[in-house]
N, C-alpha and C positions, 0 to 999 in steps of 0.2 A: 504494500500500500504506500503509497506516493506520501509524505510527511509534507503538512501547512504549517502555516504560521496564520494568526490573525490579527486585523489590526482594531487593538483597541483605543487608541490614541495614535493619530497620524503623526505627530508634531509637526515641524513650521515647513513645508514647502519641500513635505520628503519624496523624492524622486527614486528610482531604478537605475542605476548608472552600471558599466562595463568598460573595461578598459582595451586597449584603446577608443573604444566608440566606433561609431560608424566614418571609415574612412574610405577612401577612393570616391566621394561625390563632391569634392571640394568645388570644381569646374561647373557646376550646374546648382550651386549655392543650399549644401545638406552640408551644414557643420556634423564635426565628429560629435558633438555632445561630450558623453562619458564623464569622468568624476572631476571637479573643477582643481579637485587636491586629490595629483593620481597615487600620492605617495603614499595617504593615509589609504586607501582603499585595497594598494595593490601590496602594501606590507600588511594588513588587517588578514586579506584572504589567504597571505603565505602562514599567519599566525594558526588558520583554523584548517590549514593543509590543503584548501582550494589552487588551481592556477591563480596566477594574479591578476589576470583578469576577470575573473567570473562575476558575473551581476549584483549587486549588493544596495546597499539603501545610504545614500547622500540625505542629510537635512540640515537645513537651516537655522541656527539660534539654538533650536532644542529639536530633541529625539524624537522618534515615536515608544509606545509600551505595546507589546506582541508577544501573542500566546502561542506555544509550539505546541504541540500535539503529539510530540514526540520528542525523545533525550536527543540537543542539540549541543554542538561547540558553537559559540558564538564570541566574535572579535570587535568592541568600540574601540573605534580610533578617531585620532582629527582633534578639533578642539576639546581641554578640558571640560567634564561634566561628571553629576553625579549618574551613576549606573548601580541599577539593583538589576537581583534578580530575587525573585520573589520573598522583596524588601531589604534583603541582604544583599550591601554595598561589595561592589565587588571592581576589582581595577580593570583601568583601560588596556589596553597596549597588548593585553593577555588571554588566550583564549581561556572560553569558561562556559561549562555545560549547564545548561536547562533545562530542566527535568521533564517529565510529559509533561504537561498540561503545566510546569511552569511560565511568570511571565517575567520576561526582560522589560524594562524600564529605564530610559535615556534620557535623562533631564535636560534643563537648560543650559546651555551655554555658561560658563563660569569666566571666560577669556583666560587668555589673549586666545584670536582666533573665532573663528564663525562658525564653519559646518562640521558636524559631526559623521561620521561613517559609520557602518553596523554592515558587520562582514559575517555571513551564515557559513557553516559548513555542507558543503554540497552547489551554493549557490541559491537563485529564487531564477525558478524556472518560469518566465513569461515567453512570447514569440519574438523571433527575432523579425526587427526591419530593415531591408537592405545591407543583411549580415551582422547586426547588435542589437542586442537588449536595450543599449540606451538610450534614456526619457528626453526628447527635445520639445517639451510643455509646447510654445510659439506655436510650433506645427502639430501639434496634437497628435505625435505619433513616436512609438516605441514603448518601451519598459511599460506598465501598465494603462492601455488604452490611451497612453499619450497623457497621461497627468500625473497630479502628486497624488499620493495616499488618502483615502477617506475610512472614518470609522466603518468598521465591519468587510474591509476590502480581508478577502482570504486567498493568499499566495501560498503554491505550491513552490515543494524547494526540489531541489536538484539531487542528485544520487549522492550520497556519504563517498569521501574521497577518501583514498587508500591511507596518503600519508598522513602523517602524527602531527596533533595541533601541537606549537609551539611558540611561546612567546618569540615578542619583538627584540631583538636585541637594542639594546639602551642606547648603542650610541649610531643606530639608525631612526631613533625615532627623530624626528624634524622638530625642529629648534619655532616654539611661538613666540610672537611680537605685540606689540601696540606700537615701535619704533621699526619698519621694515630697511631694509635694503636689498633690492633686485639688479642681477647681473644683465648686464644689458649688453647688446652689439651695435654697434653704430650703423645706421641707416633701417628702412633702403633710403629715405630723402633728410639729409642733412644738408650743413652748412656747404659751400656760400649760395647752394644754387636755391635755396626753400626757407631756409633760417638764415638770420646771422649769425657772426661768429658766437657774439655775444648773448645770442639768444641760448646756443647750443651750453655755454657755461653757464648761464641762471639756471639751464635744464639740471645740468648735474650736480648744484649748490641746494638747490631747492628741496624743501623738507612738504612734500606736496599729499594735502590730506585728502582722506578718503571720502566721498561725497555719500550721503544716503543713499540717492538716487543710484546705487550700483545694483548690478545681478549680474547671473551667468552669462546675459552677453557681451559684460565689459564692465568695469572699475572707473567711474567718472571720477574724477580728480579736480581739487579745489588747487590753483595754483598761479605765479604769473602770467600773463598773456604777452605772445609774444612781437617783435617789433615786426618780423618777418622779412626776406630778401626781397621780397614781390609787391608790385602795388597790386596784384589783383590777378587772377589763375589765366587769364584770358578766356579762350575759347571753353574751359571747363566753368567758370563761372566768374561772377564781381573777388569774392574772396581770397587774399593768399593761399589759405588752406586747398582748395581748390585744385587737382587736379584729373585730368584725363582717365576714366577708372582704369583697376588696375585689380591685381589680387593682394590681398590679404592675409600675413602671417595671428597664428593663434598668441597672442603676446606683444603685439606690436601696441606702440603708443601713438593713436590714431589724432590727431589735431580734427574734430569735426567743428570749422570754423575755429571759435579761438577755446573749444574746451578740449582737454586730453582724457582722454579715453583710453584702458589698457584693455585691449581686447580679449575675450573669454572663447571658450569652448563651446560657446553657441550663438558665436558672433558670430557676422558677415562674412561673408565670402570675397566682397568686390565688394570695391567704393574707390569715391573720387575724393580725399582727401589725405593729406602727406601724414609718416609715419614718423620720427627723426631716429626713432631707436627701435629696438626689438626685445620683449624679455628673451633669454638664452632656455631651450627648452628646458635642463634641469633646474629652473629655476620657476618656469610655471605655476608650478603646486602652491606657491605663495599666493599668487593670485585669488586660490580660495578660500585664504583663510584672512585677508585684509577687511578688519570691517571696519563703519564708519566712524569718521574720527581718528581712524588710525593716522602714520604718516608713513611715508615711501620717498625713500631716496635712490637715484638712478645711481650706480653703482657702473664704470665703462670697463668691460673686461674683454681681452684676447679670443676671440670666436675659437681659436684651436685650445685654449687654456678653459673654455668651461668643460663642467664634467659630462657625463654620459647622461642623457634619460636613463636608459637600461641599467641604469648602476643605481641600488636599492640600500645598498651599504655605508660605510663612512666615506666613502669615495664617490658620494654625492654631495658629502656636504652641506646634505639639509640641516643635521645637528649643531654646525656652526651659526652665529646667533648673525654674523656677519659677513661680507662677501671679501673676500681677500682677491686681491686685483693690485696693479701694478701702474694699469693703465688702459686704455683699450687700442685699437687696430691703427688708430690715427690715421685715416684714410678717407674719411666724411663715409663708411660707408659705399664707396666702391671700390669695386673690387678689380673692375678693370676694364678701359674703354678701346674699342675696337674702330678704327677709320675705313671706309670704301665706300661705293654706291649707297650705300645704305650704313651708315654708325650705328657700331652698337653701344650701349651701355650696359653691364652687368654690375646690380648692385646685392649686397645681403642686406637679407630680410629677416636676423636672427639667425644662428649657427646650423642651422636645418632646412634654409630656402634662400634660392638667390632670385633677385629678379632681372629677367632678359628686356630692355628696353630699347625698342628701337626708332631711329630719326629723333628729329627735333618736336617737339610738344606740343603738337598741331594734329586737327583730324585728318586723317588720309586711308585710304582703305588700303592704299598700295601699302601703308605698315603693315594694318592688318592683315594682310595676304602673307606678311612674311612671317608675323607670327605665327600663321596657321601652317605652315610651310615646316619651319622648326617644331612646333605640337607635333604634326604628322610624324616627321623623323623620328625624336623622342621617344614617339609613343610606338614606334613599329620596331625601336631595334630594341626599349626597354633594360633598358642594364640593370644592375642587382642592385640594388640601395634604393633604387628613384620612388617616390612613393605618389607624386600627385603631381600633373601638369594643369595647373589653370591660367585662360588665355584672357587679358584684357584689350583694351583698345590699341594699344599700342606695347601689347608689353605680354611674355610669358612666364608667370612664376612655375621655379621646379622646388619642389619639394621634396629633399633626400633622407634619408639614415645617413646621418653623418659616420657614426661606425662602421656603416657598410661600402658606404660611396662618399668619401670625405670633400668638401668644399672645392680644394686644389686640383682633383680627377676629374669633377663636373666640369669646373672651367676648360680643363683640355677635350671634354667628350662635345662643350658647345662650341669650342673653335674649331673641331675637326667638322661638325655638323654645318657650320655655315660655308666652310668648301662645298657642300655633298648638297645641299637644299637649293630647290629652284628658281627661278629669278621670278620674283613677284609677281610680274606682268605674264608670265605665262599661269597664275592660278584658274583653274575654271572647278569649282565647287557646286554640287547640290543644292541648289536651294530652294525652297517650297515657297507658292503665296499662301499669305494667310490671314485668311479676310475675318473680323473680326468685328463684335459691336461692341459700339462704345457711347454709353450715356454720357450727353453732354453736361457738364457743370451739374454732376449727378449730388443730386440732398443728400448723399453721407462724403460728401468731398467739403461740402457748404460747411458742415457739422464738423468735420478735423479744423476746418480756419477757426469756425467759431470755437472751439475749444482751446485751440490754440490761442487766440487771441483773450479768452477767459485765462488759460491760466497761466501760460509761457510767456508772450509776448503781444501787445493790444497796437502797439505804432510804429512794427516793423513795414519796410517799403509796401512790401507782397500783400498786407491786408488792406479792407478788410475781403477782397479780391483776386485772387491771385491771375486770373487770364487777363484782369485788365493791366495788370504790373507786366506778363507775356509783354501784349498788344504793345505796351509805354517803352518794355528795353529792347523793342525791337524796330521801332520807326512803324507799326504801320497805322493805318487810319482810324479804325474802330475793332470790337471784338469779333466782328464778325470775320475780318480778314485774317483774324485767328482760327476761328473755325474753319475755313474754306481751305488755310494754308495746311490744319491736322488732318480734313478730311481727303484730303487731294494729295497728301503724302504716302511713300512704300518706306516703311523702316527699315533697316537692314540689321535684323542682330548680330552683334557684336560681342557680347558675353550676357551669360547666363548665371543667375545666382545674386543680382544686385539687387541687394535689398531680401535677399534668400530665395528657396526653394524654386528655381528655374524662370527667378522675374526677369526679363529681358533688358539689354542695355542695349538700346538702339536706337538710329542714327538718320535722316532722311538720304534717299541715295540720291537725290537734286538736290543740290547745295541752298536752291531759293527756297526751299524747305526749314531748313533747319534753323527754328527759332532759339537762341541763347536766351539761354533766363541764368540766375544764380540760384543755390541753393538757400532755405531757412539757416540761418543761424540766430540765438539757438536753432536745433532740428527738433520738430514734431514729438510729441509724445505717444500721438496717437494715429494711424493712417488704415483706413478701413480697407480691408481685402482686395487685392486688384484693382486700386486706385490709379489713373494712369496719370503721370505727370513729368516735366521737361525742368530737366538741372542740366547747367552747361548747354550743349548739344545736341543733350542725351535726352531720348523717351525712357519712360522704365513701366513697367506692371510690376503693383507690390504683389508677392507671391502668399501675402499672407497681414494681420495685423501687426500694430508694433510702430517704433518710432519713424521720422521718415524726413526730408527736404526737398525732394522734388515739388515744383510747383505744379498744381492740380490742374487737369482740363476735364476730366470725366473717370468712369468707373464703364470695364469690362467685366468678362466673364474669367471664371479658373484657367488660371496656367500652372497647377498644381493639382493633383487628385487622386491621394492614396488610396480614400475610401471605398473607391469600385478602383480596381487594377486591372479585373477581366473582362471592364467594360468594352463599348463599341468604339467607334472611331468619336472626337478626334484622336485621342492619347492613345497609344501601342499598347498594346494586350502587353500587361505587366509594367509600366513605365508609367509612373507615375509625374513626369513632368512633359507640358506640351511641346515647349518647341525646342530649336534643334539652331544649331551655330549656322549665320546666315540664311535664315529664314526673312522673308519680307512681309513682312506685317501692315495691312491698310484694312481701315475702318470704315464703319457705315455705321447712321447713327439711329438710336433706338432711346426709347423716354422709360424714366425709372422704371414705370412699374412694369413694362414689357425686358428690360433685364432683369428685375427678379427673377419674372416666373425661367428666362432663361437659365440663371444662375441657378435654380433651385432642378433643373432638369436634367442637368449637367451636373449638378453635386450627388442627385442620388443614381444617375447612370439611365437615364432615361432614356436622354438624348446627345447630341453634336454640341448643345448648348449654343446656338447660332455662331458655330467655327465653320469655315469652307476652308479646308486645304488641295492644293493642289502641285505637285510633284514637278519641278524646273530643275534650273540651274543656272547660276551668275559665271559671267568671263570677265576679269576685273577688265583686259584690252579693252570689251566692247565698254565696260564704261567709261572709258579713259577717253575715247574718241566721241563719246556723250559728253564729258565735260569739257574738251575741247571743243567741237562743237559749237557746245552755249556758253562759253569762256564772259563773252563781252554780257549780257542777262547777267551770269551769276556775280560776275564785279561789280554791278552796280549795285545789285542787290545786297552785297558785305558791305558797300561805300556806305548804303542807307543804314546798314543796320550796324556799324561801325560808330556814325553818327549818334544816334539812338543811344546806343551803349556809353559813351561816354555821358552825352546828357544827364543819364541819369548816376555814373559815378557822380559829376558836378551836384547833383542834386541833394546824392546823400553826403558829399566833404558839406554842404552849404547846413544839411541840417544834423550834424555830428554825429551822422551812422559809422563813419569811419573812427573819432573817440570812442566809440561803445567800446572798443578792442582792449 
């Protein structure tokens, strides 16, 4: 008979986690999830002779109390707290049996540190999604039913594991704080091209505290703002922060506009906003035990001098209370820049990704052509170590096992690769239309400004408004020639995952198309499901709820849909995300309550959900002789909207949008 557990007390925000998490969907925006502090979980489960990865329960602040049904070893780890078991206090760090129908009980938080672990023998046997157990809440999928714990939830556990529970060794258990320091690696966007120099030195003096407003998809930080190298992203948006998206390390310290961000284990995939540092992956595990009010000082250390993820021992160095460093790479972060036809830039993204950037920081498909050119290669001849290729606009992050494929090998496998990859202008790629409806200036688009503007921000440019802020930074007449200019456009995507789970990041392939707007800053707290909206140059569909910056035009149907996986067309039988790199996306427009009922036909597998696709292919040449072509049209149309753009920087220097910083 299979052994449960039941839950009689959920505690604060208790999830299902596995380690590593779900990995290989980085490119199409499925964070790994898994445990935010891999340390506590993955020495908990070696304590009760599990792998260390097996599934186990992450919470928040305090534990849950869970009845076994059966004689249980059981491992808390992570943050100090009190632990009975039925009533009798019993220590952390140590495996400890619970009798039948005893219960374990995890109390509050005590600090330093935040989340607590509870590590079963055998594991908690839920279904896997997309190869893990673990809970990504946002997307309401994995670990159980895609949420936290409720009273009376009864989980089965996994079969009793051969080997012998055995406590943690003392000098692997990891070192808590209220005063942090995180090893960090320089880049991928530092000084002088994105910060100053000077900004980069307040970054590493700074004693920068922990903001409430954090969770698992990042650590918002209260700190200086900084002076910045840029007056403003250009073509990616008004703000320095601002640029071209790109991919995203788990650790990085993301600038969205002037707040810092350390990104989590169920962050973003993609985004257009500069990183200046990287946490170093053994250092991670910090990340989930920073709670508010803590502080965090950036610490610059040698990418080859941190230690292993894989290293569980003192040779991690989590037990040390401090980071011992010397110094770091002194290199701003790249790692090495290549001249010809096309310039590369290789920068690190933290000791386990580099990022491939190519040309200068301007829209062009011929980049992207060469992106996808190096993805292809990469991904056909696959070497040992390489763990994740994701492609942005202009740019491809590789994501290695530094132990198996060290930093130094990668860079000689990407210079042999741009010998051997073909010359841009011969790409001709698959690409599908995909016609799609789109409620204009749809009442739950209305409802994120007006929340926003209640509780974030009431007299930023974009309210109370955001198409007529479009219409204002781009020279044209009225709103309408907004609508006619979204309805009359093909997107081209461009990457997938912005803003999560396979939201598109795309592009009009007529240049007289592509309206620039800049992003929210602050961003959104709140952006309702498939909201479509234009930051920089970009379209995007949110793939899901959750914070957001793109400026609003309307609300579509699912471009995401675990729930039926064996449904009908649009989505592949098993594939849960709709579209596909280089897909062109145009719209036809529909009034709210006719995309309800669409949405809701589409969510339970009814129908197509008003999708039309149909199977092509792009030759970047043929468009290259299109925009030559229309060469003289598309310049004056940037003349106008070049105009426009500035006007309204002058408008916000005149009313002290640029002081806000």
């Amino acid at each position: 008979m299979t052994a449960k557990c039941t839950v009689l007390r959920p505690g604060m925000a208790t999830t299902v986690q596995d380690y590593p998490g779900r990995t290989g969907y980085w490119q199409i925006g499925v964070p790994p999830s898994g445990p935010m502090d891999d340390l506590s979980l993955r020495l908990g489960n070696l304590a009760v002779g599990n792998s260390e990865g097996a599934p186990g329960f992450e919470a928040l602040m305090g534990g849950p109390a869970l009845r076994f049904d059966e004689p249980t070893h059981v491992c808390v780890t992570g943050a100090p707290t009190r632990v009975t078991v039925d009533g009798a206090v019993v220590p952390q760090w140590r495996p400890v049996l619970v009798p039948a129908g005893g219960v374990l009980d995890v109390g509050t938080v005590a600090g330093p540190g935040l989340r607590v672990y509870v590590l079963i023998a055998g594991g908690i046997d839920v279904p896997e999604f997309l190869g893990a157990a673990a809970t990504f809440t946002l997307g309401r999928f994995g670990g159980l039913d895609g949420r936290t714990l409720r009273e009376g939830d009864v989980l089965a556990l996994g079969d009793a594991p051969t080997s012998a529970p055995v406590a943690v060794p003392s000098d692997a258990v990891p070192a808590l704080s209220e005063r942090w320091e995180l090893a960090v690696t320089e880049g991928p966007h530092g000084a002088p091209e994105f910060f100053t120099r000077e900004d980069i030195d307040t970054l590493y003096r700074t004693d920068y505290e922990v903001h409430f407003n954090s969770d698992r998809t990042g650590v918002r930080l209260i700190g200086p703002q900084p002076d910045w190298a840029r007056p403003d992203g250009g073509e990616a948006g008004l703000h320095p922060s601002n640029i071209h998206d790109n991919a995203y390390s788990i650790g990085a310290l993301d600038f969205t506009g002037d707040t810092p961000i350390l990104l989590g284990p169920d962050g973003p995939s993609l985004g257009g906003f500069v990183c200046p540092v990287t946490v170093v992956a053994a250092d991670r595990w910090k990340l989930g035990q920073l709670a508010p009010g803590n502080t965090v000082r950036f610490v610059p250390v040698r990418s080859t001098h941190a230690a292993s993820r894989r290293e569980l021992g003192p040779g991690r160095r989590a037990a040390l209370p401090a980071v011992l460093s010397t110094g770091g790479d002194g290199d701003d972060g790249v790692l090495a820049r290549r001249d010809g036809d096309t310039a590369v830039t290789y920068r690190r993204s933290g000791d386990d990704n580099v990022l491939v950037e190519y040309g200068e920081m301007t829209l062009d498909l011929g980049l992207r052509a060469r992106v996808h050119a190096l993805h292809q290669h990469l991904d056909a001849h696959r070497p040992a170590g390489l763990l994740d290729l994701t492609p942005g606009i202009r740019s491809l992050q590789v994501r290695v096992d530094p132990d198996v494929l060290p930093v130094p090998a990668l860079l000689g496998l990407l210079a042999e690769a741009e010998e051997q990859i073909p010359a841009a202008n011969e790409l001709v790629v698959p690409s599908r239309t995909v016609r799609m409806p789109l409620s204009w200036d749809d009442p739950a688009t209305r409802e994120a400004i007006a929340r926003y503007m209640h509780g974030v921000r009431a007299d930023a440019p974009w309210c109370p408004w955001n198409i007529e802020f479009i219409r204002r930074m781009n020279g044209l007449d009225s709103v309408n020639d907004v609508f006619d200019t979204v309805f009359g456009a093909e997107y081209m995507v461009l990457g997938l995952g912005d803003v999560y789970l396979g939201a598109p990041v795309a592009t009009p392939l007529d240049p007289r198309h592509r309206l620039v707007t800049t992003k929210y800053n602050p961003a959104r707290t709140w952006t309702p499901e498939n909201a479509v909206g234009i930051g920089g140059a970009y379209l995007c569909i949110y793939g899901m709820e959750g914070p957001g910056g793109y400026q609003f035009v309307g609300r579509t149907t699912q471009v995401w849909n675990h729930r039926h996986p064996g449904s009908a067309a649009p989505f592949e039988e098993g594939t849960p995300w709709l579209l596909r790199f280089f897909d062109r996306i145009s719209w036809y427009p529909v009034d709210p309550d006719e995309l309800l009922d669409l949405r809701a036909d589409l969510a339970a597998g009814r129908g197509p959900g008003g999708i039309e696709i149909v199977d092509g292919s792009f030759s970047l040449a043929q468009h290259q002789r299109f925009l030559a072509d229309n060469a003289a049209p598309i310049e004056a149309f940037r003349a106008t909207q070049a105009v426009a753009f500035a006007d309204e920087r002058h408008r916000w220097a005149a009313a002290g949008e640029f002081a806000r910083r």
